[in-house]
C-alpha positions as CSV (number, residue, x, y, z in Angstrom):
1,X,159.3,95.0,60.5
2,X,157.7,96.4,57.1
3,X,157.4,99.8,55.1
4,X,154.2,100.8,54.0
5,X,154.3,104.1,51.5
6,X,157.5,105.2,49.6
7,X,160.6,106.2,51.9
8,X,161.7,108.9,49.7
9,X,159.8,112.6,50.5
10,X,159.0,113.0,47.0
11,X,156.5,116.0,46.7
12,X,154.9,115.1,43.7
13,X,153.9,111.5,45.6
14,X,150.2,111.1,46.1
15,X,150.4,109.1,49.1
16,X,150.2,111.0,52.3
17,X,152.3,109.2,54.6
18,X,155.5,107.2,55.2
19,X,155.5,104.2,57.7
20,X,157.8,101.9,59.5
21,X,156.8,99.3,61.8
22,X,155.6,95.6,62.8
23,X,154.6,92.9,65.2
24,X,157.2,92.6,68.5
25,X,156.5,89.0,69.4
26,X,158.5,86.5,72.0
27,X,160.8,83.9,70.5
28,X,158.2,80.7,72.0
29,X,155.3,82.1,70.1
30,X,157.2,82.4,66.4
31,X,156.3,78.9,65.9
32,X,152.5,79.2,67.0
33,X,152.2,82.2,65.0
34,X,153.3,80.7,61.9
35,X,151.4,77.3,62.1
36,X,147.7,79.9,62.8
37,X,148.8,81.4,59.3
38,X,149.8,78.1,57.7
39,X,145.9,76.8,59.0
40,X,144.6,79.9,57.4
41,X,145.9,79.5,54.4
42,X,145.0,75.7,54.4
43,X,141.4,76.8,55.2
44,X,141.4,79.1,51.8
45,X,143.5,76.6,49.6
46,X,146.5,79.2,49.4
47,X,149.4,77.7,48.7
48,X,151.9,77.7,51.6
49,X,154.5,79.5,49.2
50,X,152.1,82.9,48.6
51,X,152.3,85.9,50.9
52,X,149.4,87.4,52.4
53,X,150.4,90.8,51.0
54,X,147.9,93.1,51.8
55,X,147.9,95.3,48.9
56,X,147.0,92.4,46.7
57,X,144.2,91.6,49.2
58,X,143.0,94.6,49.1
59,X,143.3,95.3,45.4
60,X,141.8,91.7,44.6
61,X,145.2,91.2,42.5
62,X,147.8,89.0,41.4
63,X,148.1,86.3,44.0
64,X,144.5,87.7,45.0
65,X,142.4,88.2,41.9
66,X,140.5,85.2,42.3
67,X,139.1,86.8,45.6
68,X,137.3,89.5,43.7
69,X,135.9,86.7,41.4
70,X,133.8,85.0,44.7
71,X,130.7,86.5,45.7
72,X,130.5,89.6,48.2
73,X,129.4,87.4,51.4
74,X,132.7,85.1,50.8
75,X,135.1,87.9,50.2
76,X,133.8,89.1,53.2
77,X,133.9,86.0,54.9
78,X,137.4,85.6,54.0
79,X,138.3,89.2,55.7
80,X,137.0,87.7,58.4
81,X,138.5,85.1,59.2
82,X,142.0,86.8,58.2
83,X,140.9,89.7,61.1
84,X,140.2,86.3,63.6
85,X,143.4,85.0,62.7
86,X,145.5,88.0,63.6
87,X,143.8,88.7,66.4
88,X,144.3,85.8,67.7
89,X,148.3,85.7,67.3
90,X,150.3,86.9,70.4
91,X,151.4,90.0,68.7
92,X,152.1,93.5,69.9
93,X,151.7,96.2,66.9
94,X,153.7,99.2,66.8
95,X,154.7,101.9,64.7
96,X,156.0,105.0,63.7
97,X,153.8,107.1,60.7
98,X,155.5,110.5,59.2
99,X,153.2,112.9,57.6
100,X,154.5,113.4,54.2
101,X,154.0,117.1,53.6
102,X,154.6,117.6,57.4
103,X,158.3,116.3,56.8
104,X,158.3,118.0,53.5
105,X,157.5,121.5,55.5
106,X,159.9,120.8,57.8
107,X,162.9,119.5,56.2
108,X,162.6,119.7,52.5
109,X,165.0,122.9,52.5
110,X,168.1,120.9,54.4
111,X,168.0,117.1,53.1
112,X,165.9,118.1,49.2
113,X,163.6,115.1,47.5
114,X,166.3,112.6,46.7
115,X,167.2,111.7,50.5
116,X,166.7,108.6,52.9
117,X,166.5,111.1,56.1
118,X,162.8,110.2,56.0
119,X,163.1,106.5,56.6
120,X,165.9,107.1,58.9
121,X,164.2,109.3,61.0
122,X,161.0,107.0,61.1
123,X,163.6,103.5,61.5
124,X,165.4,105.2,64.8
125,X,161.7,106.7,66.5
126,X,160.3,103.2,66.2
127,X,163.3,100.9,67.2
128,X,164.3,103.3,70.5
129,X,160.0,102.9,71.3
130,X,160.8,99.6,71.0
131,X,163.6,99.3,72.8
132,X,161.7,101.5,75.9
133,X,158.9,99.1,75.7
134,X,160.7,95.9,76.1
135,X,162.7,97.0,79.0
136,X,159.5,98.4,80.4
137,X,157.8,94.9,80.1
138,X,161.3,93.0,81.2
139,X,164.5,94.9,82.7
140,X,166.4,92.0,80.8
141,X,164.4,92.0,77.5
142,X,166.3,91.6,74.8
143,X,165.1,92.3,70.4
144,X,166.0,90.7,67.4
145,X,165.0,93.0,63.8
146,X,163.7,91.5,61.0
147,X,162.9,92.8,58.1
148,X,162.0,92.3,54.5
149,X,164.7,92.3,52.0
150,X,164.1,95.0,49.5
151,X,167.6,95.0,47.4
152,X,171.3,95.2,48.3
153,X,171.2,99.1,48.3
154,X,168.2,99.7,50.7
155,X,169.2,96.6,53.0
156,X,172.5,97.9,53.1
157,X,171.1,101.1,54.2
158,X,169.0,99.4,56.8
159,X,171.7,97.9,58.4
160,X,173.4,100.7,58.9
161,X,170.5,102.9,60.7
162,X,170.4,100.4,63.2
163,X,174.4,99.9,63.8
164,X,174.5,104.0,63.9
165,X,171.4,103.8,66.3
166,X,173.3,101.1,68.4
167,X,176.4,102.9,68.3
168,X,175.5,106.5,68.7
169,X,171.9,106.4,70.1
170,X,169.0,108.5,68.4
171,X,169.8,110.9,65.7
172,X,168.2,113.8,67.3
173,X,168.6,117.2,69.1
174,X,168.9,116.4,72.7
175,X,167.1,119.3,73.2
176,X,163.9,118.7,71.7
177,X,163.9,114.4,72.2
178,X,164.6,115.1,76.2
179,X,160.9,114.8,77.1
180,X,160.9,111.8,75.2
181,X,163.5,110.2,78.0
182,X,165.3,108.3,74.9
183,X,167.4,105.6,75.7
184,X,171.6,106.1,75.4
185,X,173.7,104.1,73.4
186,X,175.1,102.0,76.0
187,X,171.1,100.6,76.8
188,X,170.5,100.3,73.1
189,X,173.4,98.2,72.7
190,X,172.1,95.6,75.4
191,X,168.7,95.6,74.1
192,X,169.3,95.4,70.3
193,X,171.1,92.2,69.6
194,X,170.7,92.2,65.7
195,X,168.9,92.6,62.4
196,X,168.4,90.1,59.7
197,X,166.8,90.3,56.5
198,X,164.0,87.8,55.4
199,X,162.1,87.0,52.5
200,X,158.7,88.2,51.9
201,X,157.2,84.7,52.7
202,X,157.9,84.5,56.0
203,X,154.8,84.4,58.0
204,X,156.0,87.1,60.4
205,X,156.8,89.7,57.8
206,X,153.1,88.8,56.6
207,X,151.3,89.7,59.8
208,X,153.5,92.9,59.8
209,X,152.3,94.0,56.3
210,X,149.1,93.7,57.4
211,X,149.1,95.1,60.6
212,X,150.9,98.3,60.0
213,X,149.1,99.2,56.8
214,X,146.0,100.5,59.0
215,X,148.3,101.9,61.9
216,X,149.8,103.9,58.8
217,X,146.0,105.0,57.2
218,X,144.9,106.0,61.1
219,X,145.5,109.3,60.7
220,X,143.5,109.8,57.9
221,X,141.0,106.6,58.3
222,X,140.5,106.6,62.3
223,X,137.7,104.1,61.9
224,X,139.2,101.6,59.6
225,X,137.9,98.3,60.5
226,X,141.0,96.5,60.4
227,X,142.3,99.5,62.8
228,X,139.3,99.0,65.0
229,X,139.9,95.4,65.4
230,X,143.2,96.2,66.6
231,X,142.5,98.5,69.0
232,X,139.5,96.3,70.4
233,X,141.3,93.2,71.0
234,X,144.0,95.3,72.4
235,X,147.0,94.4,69.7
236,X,148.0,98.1,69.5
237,X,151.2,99.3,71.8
238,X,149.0,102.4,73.2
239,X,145.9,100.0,74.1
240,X,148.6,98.4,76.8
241,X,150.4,101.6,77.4
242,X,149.7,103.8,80.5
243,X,148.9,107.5,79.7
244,X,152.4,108.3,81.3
245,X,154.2,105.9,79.1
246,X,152.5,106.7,75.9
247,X,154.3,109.5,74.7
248,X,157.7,108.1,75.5
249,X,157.0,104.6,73.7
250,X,153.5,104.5,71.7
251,X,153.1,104.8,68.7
252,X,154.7,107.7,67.1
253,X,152.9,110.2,64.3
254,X,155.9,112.5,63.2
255,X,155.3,115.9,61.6
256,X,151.7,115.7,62.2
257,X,149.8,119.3,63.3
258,X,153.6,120.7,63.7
259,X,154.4,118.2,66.4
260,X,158.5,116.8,67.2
């Protein structure tokens, strides 16, 4: 699981969204996973010890500078064959993306700027989606959280959406979540089994960078490539969704056009 944009609902920031979200995997394919991005990075002569972080891909920065010093055709090349890669991983993407001035409309008054609401909001909506879809796909499915350590503070407060969530189920009006069918406590219990932080170089966290930066730029960039890719070789939750299922467990874009 990874953030992409800042979880506070600043006004005065530029970006226009707030993110949470990841890869759901099965526990035989962690090892596959992580030899395919081990051989990538072999292939490109990055060491094993560098994260693919996608906003220093993008930028050509850091850890990725020398990539904007190779001609066009090879950055594209490398692009490429990162897209192949992912593709290629048994991964499942999902997500949930808050509209930033949306929220702001709609909640600004009650929790002010300086509040986590935002991320707790967005951490409960995709973890009960989660939860729905893995007992859809397996009465007995069970899901382990990881996520990428950030500081004691905001780990701290991580743990402790998804212990409330656990313990008390989602924090939302039963009247306007009912036609969402959310999971009780007593089922998120069974499904959740625990969260653990990792480092940023773990290959998992990598995929998860990079696969929920363009689920969080959809909104505003439909026809991303990287988005496109995922949708083609079917990586998103909603491209395996039925239409009856997908409003109770897709991917979820809160505060968008006035929406719950």
């Amino acid at each position: 699981m990874d953030e992409s944009g800042s979880p506070k609902p600043n006004p005065k920031d530029p970006t226009s969204y707030f993110a949470v979200g990841g890869v759901l995997i099965q526990h035989n394919d962690e090892s596959s996973i992580c030899k395919q991005i081990a051989d990538f990075k072999e292939r490109w002569g990055i060491d094993e010890t560098v994260p693919l972080h996608g906003n220093e891909i993008r930028s050509r920065k850091k850890n990725f500078a020398w990539l904007g010093l190779r001609p066009e055709d090879e950055q594209n090349q490398f692009l490429q064959d990162l897209t192949a890669t992912i593709v290629q991983c048994p991964i499942i993407v999902h997500g949930c993306v808050v509209s930033r001035k949306g929220y702001l409309d709609r909640y600004l008054e009650r929790y002010g700027s300086n509040t986590w609401e935002m991320m707790k909001s967005a951490f409960s909506i995709l973890l009960e989606r989660v939860s729905k879809y893995v007992v859809l796909q397996d009465g007995e499915g069970e899901v382990m959280v990881y996520f990428e350590k950030a500081g004691k503070k905001e780990d701290k407060l991580i743990t402790s959406y998804f212990n409330n969530l656990r313990d008390l189920g989602v924090p939302f009006s039963a009247e306007t979540s009912t036609k969402y069918a959310p999971l009780t406590s007593d089922q998120m219990q069974r499904v959740l089994t625990g969260i653990e932080g990792k480092s940023k170089n773990n290959p998992l966290l990598q995929i998860a960078d990079l696969c929920l930066y363009p689920v969080a730029k959809s909104k505003d960039q439909p026809q991303n490539r990287a988005f496109q890719d995922l949708t083609q070789h079917q990586k998103l939750v909603d491209t395996v969704l039925t239409s009856d299922d997908l409003e109770k467990m897709g991917i979820k874009y809160y505060c968008f056009d006035n929406s719950l």
